[in-house]
C-alpha positions in Angstrom: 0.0 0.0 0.0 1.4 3.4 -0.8 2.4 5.8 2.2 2.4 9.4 2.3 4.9 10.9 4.6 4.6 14.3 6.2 6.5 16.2 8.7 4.9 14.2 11.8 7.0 11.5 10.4 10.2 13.2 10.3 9.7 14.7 13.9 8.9 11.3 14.9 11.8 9.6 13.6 14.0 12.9 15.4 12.6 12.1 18.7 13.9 8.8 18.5 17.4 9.9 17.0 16.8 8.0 13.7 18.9 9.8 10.7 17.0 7.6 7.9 13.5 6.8 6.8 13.2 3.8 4.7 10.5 4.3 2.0 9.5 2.3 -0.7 9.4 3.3 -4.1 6.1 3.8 -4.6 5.5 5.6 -1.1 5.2 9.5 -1.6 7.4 12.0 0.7 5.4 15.5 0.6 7.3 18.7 -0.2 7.0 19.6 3.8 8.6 16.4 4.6 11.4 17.0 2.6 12.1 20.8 4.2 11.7 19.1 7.9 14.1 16.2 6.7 16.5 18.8 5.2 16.6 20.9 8.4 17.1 17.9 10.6 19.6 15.9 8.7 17.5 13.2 8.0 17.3 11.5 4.8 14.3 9.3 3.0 16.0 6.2 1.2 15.2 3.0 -0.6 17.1 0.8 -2.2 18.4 2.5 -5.0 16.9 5.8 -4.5 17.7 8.8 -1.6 15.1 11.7 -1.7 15.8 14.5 -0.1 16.1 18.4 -1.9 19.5 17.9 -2.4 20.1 14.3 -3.1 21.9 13.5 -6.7 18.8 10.9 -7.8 20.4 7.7 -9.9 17.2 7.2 -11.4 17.4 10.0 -13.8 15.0 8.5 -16.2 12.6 8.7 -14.0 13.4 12.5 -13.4 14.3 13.7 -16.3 11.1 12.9 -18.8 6.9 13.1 -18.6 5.1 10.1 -19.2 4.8 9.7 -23.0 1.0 10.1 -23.0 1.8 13.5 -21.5 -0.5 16.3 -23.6 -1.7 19.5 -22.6 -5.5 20.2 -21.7 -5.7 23.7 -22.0 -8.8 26.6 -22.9 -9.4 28.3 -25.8 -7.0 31.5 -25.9 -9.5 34.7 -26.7 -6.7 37.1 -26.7 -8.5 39.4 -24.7 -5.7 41.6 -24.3 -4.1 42.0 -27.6 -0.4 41.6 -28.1 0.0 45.5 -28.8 -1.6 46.3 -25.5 0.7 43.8 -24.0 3.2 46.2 -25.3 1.9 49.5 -23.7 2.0 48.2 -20.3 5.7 46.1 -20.4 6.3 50.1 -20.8 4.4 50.8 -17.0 7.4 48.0 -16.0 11.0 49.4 -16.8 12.9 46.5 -15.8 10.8 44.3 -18.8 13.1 46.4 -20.9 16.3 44.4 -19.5 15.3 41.0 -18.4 12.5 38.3 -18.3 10.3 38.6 -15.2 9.0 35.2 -14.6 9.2 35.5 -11.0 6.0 36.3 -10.4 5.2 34.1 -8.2 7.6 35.3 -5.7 7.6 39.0 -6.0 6.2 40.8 -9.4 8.1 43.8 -11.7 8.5 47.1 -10.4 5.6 49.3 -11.7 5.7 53.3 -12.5 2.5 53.7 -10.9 3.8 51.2 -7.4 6.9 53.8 -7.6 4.9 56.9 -7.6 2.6 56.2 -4.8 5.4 55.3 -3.0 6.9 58.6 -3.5 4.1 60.5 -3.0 4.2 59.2 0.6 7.4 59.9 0.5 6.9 63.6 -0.6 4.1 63.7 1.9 5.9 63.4 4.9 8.5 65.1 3.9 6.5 68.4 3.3 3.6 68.5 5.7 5.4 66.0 8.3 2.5 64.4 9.8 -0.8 63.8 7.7 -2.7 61.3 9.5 -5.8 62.5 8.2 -5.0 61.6 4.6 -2.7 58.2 5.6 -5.7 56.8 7.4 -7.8 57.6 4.2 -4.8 56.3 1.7 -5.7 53.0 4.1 -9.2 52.9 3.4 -8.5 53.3 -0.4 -6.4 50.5 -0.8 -9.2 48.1 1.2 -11.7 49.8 -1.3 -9.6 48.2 -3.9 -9.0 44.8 -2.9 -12.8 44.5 -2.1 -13.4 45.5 -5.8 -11.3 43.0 -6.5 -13.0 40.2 -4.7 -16.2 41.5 -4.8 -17.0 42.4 -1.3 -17.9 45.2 0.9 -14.9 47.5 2.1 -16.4 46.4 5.4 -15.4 43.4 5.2 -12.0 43.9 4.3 -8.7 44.6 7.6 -5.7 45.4 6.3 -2.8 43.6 8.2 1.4 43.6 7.9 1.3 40.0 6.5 -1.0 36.8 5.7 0.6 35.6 8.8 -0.7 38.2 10.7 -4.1 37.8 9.0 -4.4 34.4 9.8 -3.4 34.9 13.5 -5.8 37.2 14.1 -8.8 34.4 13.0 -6.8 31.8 14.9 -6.8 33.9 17.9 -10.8 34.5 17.3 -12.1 30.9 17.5 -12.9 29.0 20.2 -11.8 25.6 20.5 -13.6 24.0 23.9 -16.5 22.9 22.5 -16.9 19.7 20.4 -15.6 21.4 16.8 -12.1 22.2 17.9 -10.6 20.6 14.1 -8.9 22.5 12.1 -8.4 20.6 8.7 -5.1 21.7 6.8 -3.3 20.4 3.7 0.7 19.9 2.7 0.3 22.4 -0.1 -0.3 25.4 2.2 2.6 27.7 2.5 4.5 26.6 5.9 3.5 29.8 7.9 -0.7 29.4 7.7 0.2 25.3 9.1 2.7 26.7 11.4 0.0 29.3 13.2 -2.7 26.3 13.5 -0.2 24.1 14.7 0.5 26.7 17.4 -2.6 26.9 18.4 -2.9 23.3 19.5 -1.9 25.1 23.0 -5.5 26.5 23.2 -7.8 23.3 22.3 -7.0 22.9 18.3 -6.8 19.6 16.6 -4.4 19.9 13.4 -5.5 17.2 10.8 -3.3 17.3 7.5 -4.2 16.4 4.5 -1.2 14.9 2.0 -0.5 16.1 -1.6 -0.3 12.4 -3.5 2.5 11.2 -6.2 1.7 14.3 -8.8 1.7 17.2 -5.9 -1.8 17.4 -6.4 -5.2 16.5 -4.0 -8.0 14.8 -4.9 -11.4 16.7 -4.1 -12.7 13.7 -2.1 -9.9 14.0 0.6 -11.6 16.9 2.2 -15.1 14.6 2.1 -12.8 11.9 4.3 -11.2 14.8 6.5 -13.9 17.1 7.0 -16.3 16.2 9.6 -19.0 17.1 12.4 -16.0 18.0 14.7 -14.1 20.6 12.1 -14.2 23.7 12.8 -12.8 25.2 10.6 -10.8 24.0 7.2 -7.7 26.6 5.9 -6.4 26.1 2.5 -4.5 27.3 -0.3 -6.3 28.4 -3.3 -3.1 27.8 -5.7 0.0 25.4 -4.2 3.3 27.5 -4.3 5.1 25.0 -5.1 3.7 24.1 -8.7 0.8 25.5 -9.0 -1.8 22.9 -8.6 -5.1 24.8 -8.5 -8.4 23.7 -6.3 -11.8 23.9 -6.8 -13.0 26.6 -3.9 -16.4 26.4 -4.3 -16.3 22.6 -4.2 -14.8 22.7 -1.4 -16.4 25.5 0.3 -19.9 23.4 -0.1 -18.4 20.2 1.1 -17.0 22.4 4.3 -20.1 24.2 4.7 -22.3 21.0 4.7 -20.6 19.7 7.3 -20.3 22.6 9.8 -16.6 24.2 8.8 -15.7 27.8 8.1 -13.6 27.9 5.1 -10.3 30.0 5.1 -8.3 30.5 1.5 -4.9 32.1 0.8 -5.1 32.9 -2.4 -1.5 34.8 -2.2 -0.5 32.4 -5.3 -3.5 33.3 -7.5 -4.8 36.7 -6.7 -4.6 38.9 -9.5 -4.3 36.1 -12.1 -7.4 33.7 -10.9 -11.1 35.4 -10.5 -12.2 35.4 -7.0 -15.7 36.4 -6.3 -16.0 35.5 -2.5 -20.0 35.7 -2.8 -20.2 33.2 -5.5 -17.2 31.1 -4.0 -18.9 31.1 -0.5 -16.3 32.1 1.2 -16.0 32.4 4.7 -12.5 34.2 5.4 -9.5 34.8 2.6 -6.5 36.7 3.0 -3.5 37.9 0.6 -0.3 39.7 0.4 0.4 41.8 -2.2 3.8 41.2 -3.8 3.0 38.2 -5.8 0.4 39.3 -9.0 -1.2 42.2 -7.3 2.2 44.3 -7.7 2.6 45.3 -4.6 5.6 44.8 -1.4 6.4 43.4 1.2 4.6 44.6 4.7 1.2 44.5 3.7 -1.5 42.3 3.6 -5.7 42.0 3.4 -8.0 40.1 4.8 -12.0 39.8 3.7 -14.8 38.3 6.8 -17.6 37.7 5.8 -20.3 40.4 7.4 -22.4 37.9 8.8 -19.6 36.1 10.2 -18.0 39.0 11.9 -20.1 39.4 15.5 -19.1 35.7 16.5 -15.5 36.1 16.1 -13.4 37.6 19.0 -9.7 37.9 18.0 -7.7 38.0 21.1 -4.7 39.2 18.6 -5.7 42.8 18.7 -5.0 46.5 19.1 -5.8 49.4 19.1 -6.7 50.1 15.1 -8.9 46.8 16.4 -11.4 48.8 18.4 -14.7 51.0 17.0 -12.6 54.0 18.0 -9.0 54.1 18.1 -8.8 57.7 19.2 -10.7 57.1 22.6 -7.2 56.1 23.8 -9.6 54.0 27.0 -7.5 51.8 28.0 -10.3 49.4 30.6 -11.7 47.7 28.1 -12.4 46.0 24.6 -14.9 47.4 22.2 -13.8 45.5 18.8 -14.8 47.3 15.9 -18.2 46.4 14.2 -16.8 45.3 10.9 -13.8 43.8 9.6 -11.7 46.1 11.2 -12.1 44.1 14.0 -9.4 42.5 13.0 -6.4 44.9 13.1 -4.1 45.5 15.2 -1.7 48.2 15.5 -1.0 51.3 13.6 -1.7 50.5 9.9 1.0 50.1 7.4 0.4 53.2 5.8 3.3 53.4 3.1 2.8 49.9 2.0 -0.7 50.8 1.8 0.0 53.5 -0.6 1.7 51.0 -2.9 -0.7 48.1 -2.3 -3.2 50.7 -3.8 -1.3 51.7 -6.8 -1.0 47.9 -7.6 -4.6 46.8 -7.1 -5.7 49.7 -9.4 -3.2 48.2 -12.3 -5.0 45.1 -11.6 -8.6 46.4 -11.6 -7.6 48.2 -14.6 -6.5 45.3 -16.9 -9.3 42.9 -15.4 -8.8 39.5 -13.8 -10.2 37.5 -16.7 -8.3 39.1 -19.0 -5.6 38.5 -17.1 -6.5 35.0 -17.0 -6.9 34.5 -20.3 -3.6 35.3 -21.1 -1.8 33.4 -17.9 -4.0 30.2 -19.3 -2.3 30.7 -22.8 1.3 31.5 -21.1 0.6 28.0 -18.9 0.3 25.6 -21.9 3.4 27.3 -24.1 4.9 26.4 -21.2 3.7 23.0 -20.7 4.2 22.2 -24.0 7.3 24.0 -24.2 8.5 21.3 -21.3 7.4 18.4 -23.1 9.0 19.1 -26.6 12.6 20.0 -24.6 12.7 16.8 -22.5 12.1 18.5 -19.2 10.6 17.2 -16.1 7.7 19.2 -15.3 5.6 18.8 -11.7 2.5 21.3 -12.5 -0.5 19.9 -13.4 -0.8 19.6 -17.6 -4.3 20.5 -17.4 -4.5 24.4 -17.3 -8.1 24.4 -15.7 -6.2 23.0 -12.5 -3.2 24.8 -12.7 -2.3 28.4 -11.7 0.2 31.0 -13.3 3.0 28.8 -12.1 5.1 26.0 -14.7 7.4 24.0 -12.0 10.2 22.5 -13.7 12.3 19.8 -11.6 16.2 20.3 -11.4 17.2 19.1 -8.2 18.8 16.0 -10.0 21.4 18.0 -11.7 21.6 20.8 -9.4 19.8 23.1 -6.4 17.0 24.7 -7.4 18.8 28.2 -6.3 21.7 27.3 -8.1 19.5 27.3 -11.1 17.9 30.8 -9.5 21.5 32.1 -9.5 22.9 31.4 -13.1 19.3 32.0 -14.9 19.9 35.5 -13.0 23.4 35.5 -15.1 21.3 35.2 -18.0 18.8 37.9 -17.7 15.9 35.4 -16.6 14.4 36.3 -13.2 12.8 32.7 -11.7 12.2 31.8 -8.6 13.1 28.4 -6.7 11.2 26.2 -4.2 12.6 23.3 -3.0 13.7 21.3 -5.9 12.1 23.0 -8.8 12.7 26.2 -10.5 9.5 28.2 -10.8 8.8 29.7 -14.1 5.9 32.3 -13.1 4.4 34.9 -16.1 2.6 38.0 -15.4 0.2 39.4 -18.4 3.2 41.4 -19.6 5.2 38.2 -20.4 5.7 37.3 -24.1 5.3 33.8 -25.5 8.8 33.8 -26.9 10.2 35.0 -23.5 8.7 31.5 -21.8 11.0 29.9 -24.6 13.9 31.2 -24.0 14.0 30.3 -20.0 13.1 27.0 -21.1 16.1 27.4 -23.5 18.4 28.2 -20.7 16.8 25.9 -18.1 17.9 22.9 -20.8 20.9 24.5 -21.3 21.9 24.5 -18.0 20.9 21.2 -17.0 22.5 19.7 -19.9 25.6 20.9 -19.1 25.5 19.2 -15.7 
C-alpha cells in the first residue's frame, strides 16, 4: 500500500534519533517532509533511491522525462488583451526592458505607478510632516480596492502587515472547547498558515493534515474523508506555491459548509491572475499579500470576513486600530470594531498601503479575466514547451487545475537556487522552491520569452 509521509514523520523519527527513513518506491514524501528532513539531517532512502532536496537521484530516467501520453489540456485563448496592448504596459514595468520577469510568483516587476505612490508618501511626509488625516484615508482606499477586486464590501476587508498576521488574528478569534475544535489543513499550504494552526494546539486545536499524492496534487474527495462534524474550521491554499496545482473553492467551500466548517483560502499564489468572487465562491475568510500578481511589497496584507460572520469572532490578537474607536485612547476595556476592522491590530502600514493601492488599481484596470486569459495561454506554451525540450515538469498539464506557475524539476542535476543564480546570469528572473525552478508569467510576459528560459533551463541542466 502506498504511504504518504509528512512532517509528523520526520519529527517522529527525530525524537527517536533516527537519521534515515526507509521508503519504498512507490510511497510519496510530501514537499514539507522533505524541508523538515532537510533541516534535521535526516534522509528518505530506498534501495536505490535517496530523496531529499538535495540528493543526486540515480534514477534519472525517472526525473528527467513526462510520461509519453503526457498532452496539454488547455482553454481556448480569446486574446483578450491583444499583443500591442501587452506592449503598452511592459512600458508601465521598466525592468521588462532588461530581463525576463517570470518571478512572479515570488515578488512581481516594479511598476511606475507602485513607484509613484510610494513617493508621494514619500513627498508627503517630507513636506507636511504628519498627515494622518490623509494616511488613514490612503488605508481605506487600498481596502476599497481589494474589495473590488473580490467582490466584497470595504467592510469586510482589515488590512494587516502579512498573511501571517491575518491568519493569527482568526486563529486567535475561535474558540476551540466545544466539540468542533478541528482544524483541517493540507501539505500544499505555504508553511507559515500550518505553522500558526499548529501553534494553536496550546488552546484546544486539533491539526489534521491532508497529504499532496505522487503528482503534488489533492483529490477533491480528501476533504469529504477529513472534513467532519468536529471541524471547525478548514484553511487552505487556493493555488500550491510549489507548482501551482489549483483547487476547486467552491467545491470545497460546499463540502466544508455541509458539514459545519468555516472555510479560510490564501489565495497569495492566484490573486490577480485567478477570479475570486468570495459571494459566489462562498467564502468564509480569505487573505492575501500583495507582492506576488497584485504588484505590490512586502509589509502589507488583506484580509476579507464575511459580514455575517464578523459578531461571532473575538480575536484575542488585537490592538488598538482593532477597536470602533481608536482615538478614545480608553484603555479598561475592549470594544472591537463592528466590521472587519475588528481584525487589526496596531497602527496600519500606511506606506505599504500606498503601494498596495497603486498595484490593485493596475489590476482592476486590466481585469482578472483578462488577465487569466492570457496566464492560461502562457501556462500551456509552457507545458508544452516542457514536453518538446525533455524537461521534467511537476505542474498539473491541465490548465483548468493549474495556476500561473510552470514548476520545472532540477534538483537531480543541481539546487534549485543554483539554477535561481545562473538564470539571473542570463537575464531570466525565476524563482526556486525546493527542488524545482519556478517559471511564473505575469500578463506582460511574451510567449517567446517562456521559450527562452526553457532554453536556458535545458541549457543549463545539460551541461551538468
Amino acid at each position: 500500500m502506498k504511504r504518504f509521509y509528512t512532517a509528523l514523520d520526520v519529527e517522529n523519527a527525530a525524537s527517536k534519533g533516527e537519521n534515515t527513513i526507509v521508503v519504498n518506491e512507490n510511497d510519496v514524501v510530501t514537499s514539507v517532509a522533505k524541508e523538515a528532513a532537510d533541516k534535521k539531517g535526516i534522509k528518505f532512502v530506498t534501495q536505490d533511491i535517496m530523496v531529499n532536496s538535495t540528493a543526486k537521484v540515480t534514477k534519472s530516467e525517472v526525473i528527467n522525462s513526462n510520461p509519453a501520453s503526457t498532452k496539454v489540456i488547455a482553454p481556448q485563448y480569446k486574446g483578450l488583451i491583444s499583443e500591442q496592448e501587452v506592449d503598452k504596459w511592459r512600458e508601465e514595468f521598466p525592468i521588462l526592458k532588461d530581463v525576463v520577469h517570470v518571478a512572479n510568483c515570488s515578488q512581481s516587476a516594479q511598476a511606475k505607478r507602485v513607484r509613484g505612490a510610494i513617493n508621494k508618501y514619500l513627498d508627503n511626509w517630507l513636506t507636511v510632516g504628519m498627515d494622518w488625516d490623509s494616511w488613514v484615508q490612503e488605508v481605506y482606499e487600498a481596502k476599497v480596492e481589494f474589495a473590488k477586486l473580490i467582490n466584497a464590501d470595504p467592510g469586510e476587508i482589515a488590512i494587516s502587515t502579512s498573511v501571517s498576521e491575518a491568519v493569527s488574528s482568526i486563529a486567535s478569534a475561535l474558540d476551540y472547547t466545544g466539540k468542533r475544535k478541528k482544524v483541517v489543513v493540507t501539505d500544499a499550504e505555504f508553511p507559515t498558515v500550518d505553522h500558526i494552526w499548529l501553534a494553536h494546539q496550546k488552546h484546544g486545536a486539533k491539526v489534521d493534515f491532508i497529504s499532496v499524492d505522487e503528482n503534488y496534487q489533492i483529490d477533491i474527495n480528501e476533504y469529504e474523508r477529513n472534513i467532519d462534524e468536529n471541524t471547525l474550521i478548514t484553511s487552505i491554499t487556493h493555488v500550491y506555491y510549489l507548482n501551482g496545482f489549483k483547487q476547486d473553492i467552491a467545491k470545497i467551500a460546499e463540502i466544508a459548509h455541509r458539514k459545519g466548517s468555516l472555510l479560510l483560502v490564501d489565495t497569495y499564489q492566484c490573486l490577480g491572475t485567478e477570479p475570486v468572487d468570495v459571494k459566489k465562491m462562498n467564502i468564509d475568510i480569505l487573505t492575501s499579500g500583495n507582492l506576488k500578481y497584485l504588484f505590490g511589497i512586502p509589509g502589507v496584507a488583506f484580509l476579507y470576513v464575511n459580514k455575517d460572520l464578523i459578531p461571532m469572532l473575538k480575536p484575542s490578537l488585537t490592538g488598538w486600530f482593532g477597536q470602533e474607536n481608536p482615538f478614545l485612547f480608553q484603555t479598561r476595556y475592549l470594544d472591537w470594531a463592528a466590521d472587519a476592522r475588528k481584525f487589526e491590530t496596531g497602527t496600519p502600514p500606511v506606506l505599504t498601503s500606498y503601494a498596495a493601492r497603486a498595484g490593485l488599481e493596475i489590476v482592476n484596470e486590466v481585469g482578472v479575466e483578462r488577465i487569466k486569459d492570457r496566464i492560461d495561454m502562457l501556462s500551456a506554451h509552457a507545458l508544452n514547451g516542457c514536453l518538446s525540450r525533455g524537461l521534467k515538469c511537476v505542474s498539473p498539464f491541465d490548465v483548468s487545475k493549474k495556476g500561473g506557475t510552470t514548476a520545472i524539476w532540477v534538483s537531480h542535476k543541481m539546487g534549485s537556487h543554483d539554477m535561481e543564480v545562473e538564470l539571473r546570469k542570463r537575464n531570466i528572473i525565476a524563482s526556486a522552491r525546493g527542488d524545482v525552478i519556478r517559471v511564473a508569467p505575469h500578463f506582460y510576459t511574451k510567449p517567446q520569452e517562456i521559450d527562452y528560459v526553457l532554453d536556458q533551463i535545458k541549457q543549463i541542466l545539460d551541461s551538468k
